[in-house]
Each structure stands twice: as structure tokens, then as C-alpha cells.
C-alpha positions as a Python dict, from the first residue, in 0.01 Angstrom:
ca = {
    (1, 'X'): (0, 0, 0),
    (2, 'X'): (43, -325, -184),
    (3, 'X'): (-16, -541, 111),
    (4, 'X'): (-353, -354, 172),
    (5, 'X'): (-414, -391, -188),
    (6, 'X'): (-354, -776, -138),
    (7, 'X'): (-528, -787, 201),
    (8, 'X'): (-873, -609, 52),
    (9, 'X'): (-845, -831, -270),
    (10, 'X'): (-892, -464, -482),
    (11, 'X'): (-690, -261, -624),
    (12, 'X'): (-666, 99, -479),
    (13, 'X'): (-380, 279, -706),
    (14, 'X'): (-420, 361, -1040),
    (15, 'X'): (41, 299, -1114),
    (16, 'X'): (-39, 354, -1537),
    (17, 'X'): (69, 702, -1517),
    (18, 'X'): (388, 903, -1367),
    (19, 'X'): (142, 1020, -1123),
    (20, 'X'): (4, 726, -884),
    (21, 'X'): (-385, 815, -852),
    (22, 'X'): (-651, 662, -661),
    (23, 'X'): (-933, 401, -826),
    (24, 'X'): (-1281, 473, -795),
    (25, 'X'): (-1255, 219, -523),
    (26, 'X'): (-954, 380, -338),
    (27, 'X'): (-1150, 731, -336),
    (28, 'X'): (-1447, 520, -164),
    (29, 'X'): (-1230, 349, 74),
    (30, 'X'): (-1042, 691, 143),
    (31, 'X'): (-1353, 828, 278),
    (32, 'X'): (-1489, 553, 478),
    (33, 'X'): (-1120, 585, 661),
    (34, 'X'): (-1170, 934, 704),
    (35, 'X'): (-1531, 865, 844),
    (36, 'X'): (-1415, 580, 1110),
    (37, 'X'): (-1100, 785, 1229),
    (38, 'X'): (-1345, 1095, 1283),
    (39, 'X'): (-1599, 806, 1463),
    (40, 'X'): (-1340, 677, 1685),
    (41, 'X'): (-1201, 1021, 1722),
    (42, 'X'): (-1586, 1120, 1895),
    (43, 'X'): (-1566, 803, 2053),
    (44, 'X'): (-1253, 908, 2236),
    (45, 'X'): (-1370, 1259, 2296),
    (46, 'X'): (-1675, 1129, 2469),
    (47, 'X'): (-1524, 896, 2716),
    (48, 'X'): (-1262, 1186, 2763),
    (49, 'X'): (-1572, 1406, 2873),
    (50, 'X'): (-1723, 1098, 3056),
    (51, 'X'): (-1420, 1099, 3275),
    (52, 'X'): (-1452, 1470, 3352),
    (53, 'X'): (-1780, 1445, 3425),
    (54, 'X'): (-2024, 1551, 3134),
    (55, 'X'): (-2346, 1308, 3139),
    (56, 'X'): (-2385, 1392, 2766),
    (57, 'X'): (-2315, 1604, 2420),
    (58, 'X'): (-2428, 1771, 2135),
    (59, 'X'): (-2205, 1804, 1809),
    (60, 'X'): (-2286, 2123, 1685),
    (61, 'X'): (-2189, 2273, 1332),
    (62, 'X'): (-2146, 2654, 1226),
    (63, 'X'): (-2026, 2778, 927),
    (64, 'X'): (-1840, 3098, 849),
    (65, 'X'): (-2043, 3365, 829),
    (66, 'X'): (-2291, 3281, 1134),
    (67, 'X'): (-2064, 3361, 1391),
    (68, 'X'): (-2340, 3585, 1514),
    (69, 'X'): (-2421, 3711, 1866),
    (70, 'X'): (-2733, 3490, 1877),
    (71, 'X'): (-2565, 3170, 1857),
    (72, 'X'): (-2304, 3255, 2104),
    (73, 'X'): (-2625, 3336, 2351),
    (74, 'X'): (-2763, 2997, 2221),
    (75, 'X'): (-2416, 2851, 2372),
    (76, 'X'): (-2389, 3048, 2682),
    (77, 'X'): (-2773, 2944, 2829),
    (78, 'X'): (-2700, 2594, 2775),
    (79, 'X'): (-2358, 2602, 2934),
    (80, 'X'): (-2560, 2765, 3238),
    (81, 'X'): (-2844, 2548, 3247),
    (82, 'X'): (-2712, 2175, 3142),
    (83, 'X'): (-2351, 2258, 3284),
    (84, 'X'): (-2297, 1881, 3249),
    (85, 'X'): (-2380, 1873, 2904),
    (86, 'X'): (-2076, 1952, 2672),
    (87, 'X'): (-2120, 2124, 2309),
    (88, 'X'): (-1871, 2057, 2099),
    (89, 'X'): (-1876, 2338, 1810),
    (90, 'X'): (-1733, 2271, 1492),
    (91, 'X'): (-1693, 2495, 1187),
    (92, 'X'): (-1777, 2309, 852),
    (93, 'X'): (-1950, 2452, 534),
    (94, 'X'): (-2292, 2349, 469),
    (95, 'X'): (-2223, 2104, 247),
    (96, 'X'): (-1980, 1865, 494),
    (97, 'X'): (-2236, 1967, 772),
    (98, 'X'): (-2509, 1764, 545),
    (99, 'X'): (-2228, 1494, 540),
    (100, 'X'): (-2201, 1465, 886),
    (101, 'X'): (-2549, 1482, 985),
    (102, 'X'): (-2617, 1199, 760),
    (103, 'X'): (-2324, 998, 949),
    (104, 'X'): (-2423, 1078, 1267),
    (105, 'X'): (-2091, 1270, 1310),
    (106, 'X'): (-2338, 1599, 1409),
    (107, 'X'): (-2650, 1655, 1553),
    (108, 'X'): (-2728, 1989, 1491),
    (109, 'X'): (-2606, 2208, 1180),
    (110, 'X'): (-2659, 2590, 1117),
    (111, 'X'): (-2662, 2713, 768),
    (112, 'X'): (-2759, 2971, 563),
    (113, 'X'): (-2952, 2732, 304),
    (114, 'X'): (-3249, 2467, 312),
    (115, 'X'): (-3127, 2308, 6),
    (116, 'X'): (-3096, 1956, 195),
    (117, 'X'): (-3146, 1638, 119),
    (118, 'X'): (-3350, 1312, 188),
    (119, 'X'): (-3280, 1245, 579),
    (120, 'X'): (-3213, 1590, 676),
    (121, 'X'): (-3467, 1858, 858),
    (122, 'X'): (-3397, 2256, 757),
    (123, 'X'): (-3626, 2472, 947),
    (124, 'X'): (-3595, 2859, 977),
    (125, 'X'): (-3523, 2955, 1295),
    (126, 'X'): (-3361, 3320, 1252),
    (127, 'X'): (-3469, 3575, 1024),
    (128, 'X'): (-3235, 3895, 984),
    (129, 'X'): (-3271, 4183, 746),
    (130, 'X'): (-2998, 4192, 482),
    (131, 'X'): (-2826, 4509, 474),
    (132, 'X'): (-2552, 4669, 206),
    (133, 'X'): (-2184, 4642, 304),
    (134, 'X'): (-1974, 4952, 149),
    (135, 'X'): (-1609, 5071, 200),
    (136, 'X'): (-1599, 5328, 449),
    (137, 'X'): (-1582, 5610, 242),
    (138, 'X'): (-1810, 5513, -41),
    (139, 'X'): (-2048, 5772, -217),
    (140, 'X'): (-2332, 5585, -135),
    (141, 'X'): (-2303, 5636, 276),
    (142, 'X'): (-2441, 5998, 232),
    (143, 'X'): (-2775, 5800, 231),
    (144, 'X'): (-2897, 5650, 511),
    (145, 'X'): (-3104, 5404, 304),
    (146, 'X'): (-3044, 5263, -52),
    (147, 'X'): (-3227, 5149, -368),
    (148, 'X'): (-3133, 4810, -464),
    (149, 'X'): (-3146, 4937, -813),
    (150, 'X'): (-2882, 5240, -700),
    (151, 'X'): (-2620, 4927, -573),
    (152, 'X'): (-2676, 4709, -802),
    (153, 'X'): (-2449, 4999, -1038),
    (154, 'X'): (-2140, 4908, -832),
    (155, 'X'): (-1905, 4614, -867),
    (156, 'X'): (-2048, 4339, -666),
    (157, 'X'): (-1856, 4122, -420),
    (158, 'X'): (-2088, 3815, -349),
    (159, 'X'): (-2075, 3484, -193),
    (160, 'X'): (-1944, 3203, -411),
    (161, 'X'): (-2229, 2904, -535),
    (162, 'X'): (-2032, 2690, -353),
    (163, 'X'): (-1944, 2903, -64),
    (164, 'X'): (-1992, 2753, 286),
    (165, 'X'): (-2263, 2905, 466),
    (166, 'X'): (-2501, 2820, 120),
    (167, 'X'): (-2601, 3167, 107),
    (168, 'X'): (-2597, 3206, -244),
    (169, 'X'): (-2963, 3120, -328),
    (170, 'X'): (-3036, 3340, -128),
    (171, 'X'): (-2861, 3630, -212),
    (172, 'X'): (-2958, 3545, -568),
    (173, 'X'): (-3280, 3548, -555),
    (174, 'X'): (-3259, 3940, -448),
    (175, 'X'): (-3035, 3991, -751),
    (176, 'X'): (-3296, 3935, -956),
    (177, 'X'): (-3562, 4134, -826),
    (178, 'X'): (-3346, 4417, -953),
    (179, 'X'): (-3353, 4583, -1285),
    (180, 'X'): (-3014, 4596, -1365),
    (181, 'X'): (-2787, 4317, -1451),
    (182, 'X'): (-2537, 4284, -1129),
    (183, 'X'): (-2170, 4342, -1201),
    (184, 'X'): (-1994, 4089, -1010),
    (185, 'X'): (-1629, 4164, -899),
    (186, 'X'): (-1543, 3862, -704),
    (187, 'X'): (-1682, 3571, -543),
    (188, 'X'): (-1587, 3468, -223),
    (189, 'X'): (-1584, 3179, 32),
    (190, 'X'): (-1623, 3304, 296),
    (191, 'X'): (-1754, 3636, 502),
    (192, 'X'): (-1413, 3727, 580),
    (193, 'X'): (-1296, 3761, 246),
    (194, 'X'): (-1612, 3936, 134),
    (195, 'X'): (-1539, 4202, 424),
    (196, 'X'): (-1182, 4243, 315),
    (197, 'X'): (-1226, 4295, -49),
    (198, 'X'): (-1526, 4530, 56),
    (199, 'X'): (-1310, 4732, 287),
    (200, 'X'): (-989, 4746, 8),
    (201, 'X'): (-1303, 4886, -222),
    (202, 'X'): (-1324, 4629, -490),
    (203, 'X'): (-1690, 4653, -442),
    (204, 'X'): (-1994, 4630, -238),
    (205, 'X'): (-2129, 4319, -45),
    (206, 'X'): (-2426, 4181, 116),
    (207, 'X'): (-2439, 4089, 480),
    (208, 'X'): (-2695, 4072, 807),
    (209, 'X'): (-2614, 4409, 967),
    (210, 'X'): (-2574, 4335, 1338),
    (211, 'X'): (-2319, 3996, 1274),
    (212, 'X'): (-2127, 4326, 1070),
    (213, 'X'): (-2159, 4600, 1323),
    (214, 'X'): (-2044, 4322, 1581),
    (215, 'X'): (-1684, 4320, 1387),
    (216, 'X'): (-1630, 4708, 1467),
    (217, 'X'): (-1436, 4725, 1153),
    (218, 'X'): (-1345, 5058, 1046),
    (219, 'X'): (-1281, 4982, 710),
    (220, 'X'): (-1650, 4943, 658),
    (221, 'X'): (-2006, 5046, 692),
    (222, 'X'): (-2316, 4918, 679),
    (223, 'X'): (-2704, 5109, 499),
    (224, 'X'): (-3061, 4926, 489),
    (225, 'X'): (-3237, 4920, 179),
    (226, 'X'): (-3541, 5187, 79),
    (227, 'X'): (-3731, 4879, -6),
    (228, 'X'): (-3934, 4635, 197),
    (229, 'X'): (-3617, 4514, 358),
    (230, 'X'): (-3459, 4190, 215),
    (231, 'X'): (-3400, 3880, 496),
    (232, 'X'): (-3154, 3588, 536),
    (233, 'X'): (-3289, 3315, 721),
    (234, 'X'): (-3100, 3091, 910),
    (235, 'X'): (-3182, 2735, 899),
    (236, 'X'): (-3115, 2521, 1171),
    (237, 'X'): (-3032, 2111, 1026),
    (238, 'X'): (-3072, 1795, 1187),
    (239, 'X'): (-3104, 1430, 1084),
    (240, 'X'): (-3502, 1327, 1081),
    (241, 'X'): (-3631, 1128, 1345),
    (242, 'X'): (-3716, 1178, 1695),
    (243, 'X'): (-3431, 1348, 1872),
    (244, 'X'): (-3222, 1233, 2204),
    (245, 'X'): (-3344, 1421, 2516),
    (246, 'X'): (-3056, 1665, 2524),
    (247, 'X'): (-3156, 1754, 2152),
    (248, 'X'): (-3484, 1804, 2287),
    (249, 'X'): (-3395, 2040, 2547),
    (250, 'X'): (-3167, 2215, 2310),
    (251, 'X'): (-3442, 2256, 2005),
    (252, 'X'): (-3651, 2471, 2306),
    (253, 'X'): (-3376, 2723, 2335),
    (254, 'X'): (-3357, 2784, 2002),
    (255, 'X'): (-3733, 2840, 1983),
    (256, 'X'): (-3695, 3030, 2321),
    (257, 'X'): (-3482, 3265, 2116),
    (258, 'X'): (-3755, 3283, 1806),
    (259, 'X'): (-4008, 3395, 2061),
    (260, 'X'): (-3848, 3601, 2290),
    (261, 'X'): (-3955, 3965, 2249),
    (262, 'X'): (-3773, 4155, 1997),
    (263, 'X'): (-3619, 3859, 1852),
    (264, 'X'): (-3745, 3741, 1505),
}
């Protein structure tokens, strides 16, 4: 480390303490490693798919809790209709999806929030209704439909502010359109945990109701709410700028899917 220290002419390693820790300038140079060894690692991938034939790709981002049935349709049209374009699908939380759309190490992100920044597009593609997630044998299951006021008396497990899908504004917002102050239990990462601690019956969750029912967990159960029903949008993310042709072709599925009957 001391020759790259002398090589760079800066000094990387903070050696005061008992514990060595990185200068400002060795966190900085950390992450520009980590962002040519993931370059170079897409540059290796690509000639990899070159040689099997693939005449392009897409680097597309999901996080956790969109592993719905719409984007797996999303996936299995283009696989039928550009068979010589490869996806690559990554899961990353929104906030190293807005890092790798701005260092054109993705094309395409899908998120749960719009909350990006300069260089970055968020449009709403998908619009679900939010539903109530209860443990299987909760009191409030003898109704088929439920008062946000009526949850809102139960422990609350909810997605974490920095949770990875950035559904939390969301989900906020509908907090506060309650009357009653919400009673948070936990907050989670990630929709896995949320679905866990809901089933164990720490509390009840929020989720989109057919990415739930698509689980077939029996620990749990899903009502809609007596109100005007609630929505999560999903945004899809891209850098600004005109796209590459099999971005193009890629952005009309997706607003195949908005359009398609039935679909919202």
C-alpha cells in the first residue's frame, strides 16, 4: 500500500490510530476502483455475449420488493422477440441503481421512488393498489375491506427511509392521511423481512396485493382498504438523453404493458 501511496504521490491511509483508516482521498480512490473493475467487468461480459452471439444488451436494475409478475412478462417478450439481445438483471436498491445509471453501469432502473437526481428520468409506468398485509389469523381478516384509521391501531411494520426499493415516501404519505398517530414496530429493508415479521405477528405491513398473493405464503393474508384505494407507482429510471435503439425498443414494451387492457 506504500508503494501505491508513493506511486499516486497521496497519501491513502490514515496509520495515527491502532486502527489504519482510509483518507478522504483513499475513500475517493476506493470507489473509482470499484467503478473501473465493475466497467471492465461489463466489458468482459459483453465480448463474452459477443462470442455467443448476442448483437446487443440492456443492464437492467430491480430492487427487492418488485419482483412482480409484470416485470418477469416485461423479460419474457423481449427474450422472444430480440432473442439476440441479452438482459442482464441485477438487483440493487434504488439508491446504487441512481449510481449506476449516472456511470453508465445501467440503462434501465425500476424503483419504487422518483426522488432522483439531475441526469436521471423517473417516469410512472405501473400503478398498483396498496393493500394491508396481516398475519394469517389476525382479527382484522373477518373484514373483507379495512379503514385505514381501523389499521393504523396495530403495530406497524414499514419499510425503512433508507430501504431499497425507496418506498418510504410513499408509504408515508398514506400515514398521514390517517387520524391516528402510526405505531411503528419495526422497519425493514427489505419486502422479505417485512413479510416475515408480518407472518411471526409483530404487526401489520403494507404491500401491492398481487406481488403478495404471488408468494402463496400461508403465514399471511392480504384486505383492500374501504377507502378510495391507496397506489404505489412504479417508476421506471434511466439516464437523460436520447436512448440506444435497443432502449428504444425496450421503452415500447413497457408502454405496451401500460396500455394493454386491464393493465394500469
Amino acid at each position: 500500500m506504500r508503494d501505491l501511496e508513493r506511486l499516486l504521490e497521496v497519501q491513502l491511509f490514515d496509520r495515527r490510530y491502532r486502527q489504519t483508516r482510509l483518507t478522504w482521498a483513499g475513500q475517493v480512490f476506493l470507489e473509482e476502483c470499484k467503478r473501473v473493475i465493475a466497467t471492465v467487468d461489463q466489458a468482459v461480459q459483453a465480448t463474452k455475449a459477443a462470442a455467443l452471439g448476442y448483437q446487443g444488451y440492456l443492464r437492467l436494475a430491480i430492487c427487492d420488493s418488485l419482483a412482480q409478475p409484470r416485470i418477469a412478462a416485461l423479460l419474457a417478450s423481449s427474450r422472444e422477440e430480440e432473442p439476440e439481445l441479452e438482459i442482464r438483471v441485477f438487483e440493487l436498491p434504488f439508491s446504487q441503481q441512481l449510481i449506476g445509471l449516472h456511470n453508465n453501469l445501467l440503462d434501465i432502473g425500476f424503483a419504487l421512488s422518483d426522488a432522483v437526481s439531475d441526469g436521471v428520468v423517473a417516469e410512472a409506468v405501473w400503478t398498483d393498489p396498496l393493500s394491508v398485509v396481516l398475519p394469517a389469523r389476525h382479527p382484522l381478516l373477518e373484514h373483507s375491506q379495512i379503514a385505514l384509521d381501523e389499521v393504523l391501531k396495530w403495530p406497524l411494520v414499514l419499510c425503512h427511509p433508507d430501504a431499497g426499493s425507496g418506498c418510504h415516501h410513499q408509504i408515508q404519505a398514506l400515514l398521514e392521511s390517517g387520524s391516528i398517530p402510526p405505531k411503528v414496530v419495526d422497519r425493514v429493508t427489505s419486502l422479505g423481512v417485512m413479510l416475515t415479521l408480518v407472518g411471526a405477528g409483530y404487526g401489520v405491513g403494507f404491500g401491492i396485493a398481487s406481488q403478495v398473493r404471488s408468494l402463496q405464503r400461508a403465514d399471511i393474508a392480504t384486505r383492500s382498504f374501504t377507502e378510495t384505494s391507496p397506489t404505489l407507482n412504479t417508476y421506471l429510471l434511466r439516464r437523460q438523453g436520447e436512448p440506444s435503439e435497443p432502449l428504444k425498443r425496450f421503452l415500447q414494451r413497457v408502454e405496451e404493458t401500460r396500455t394493454a387492457p386491464g393493465k394500469n
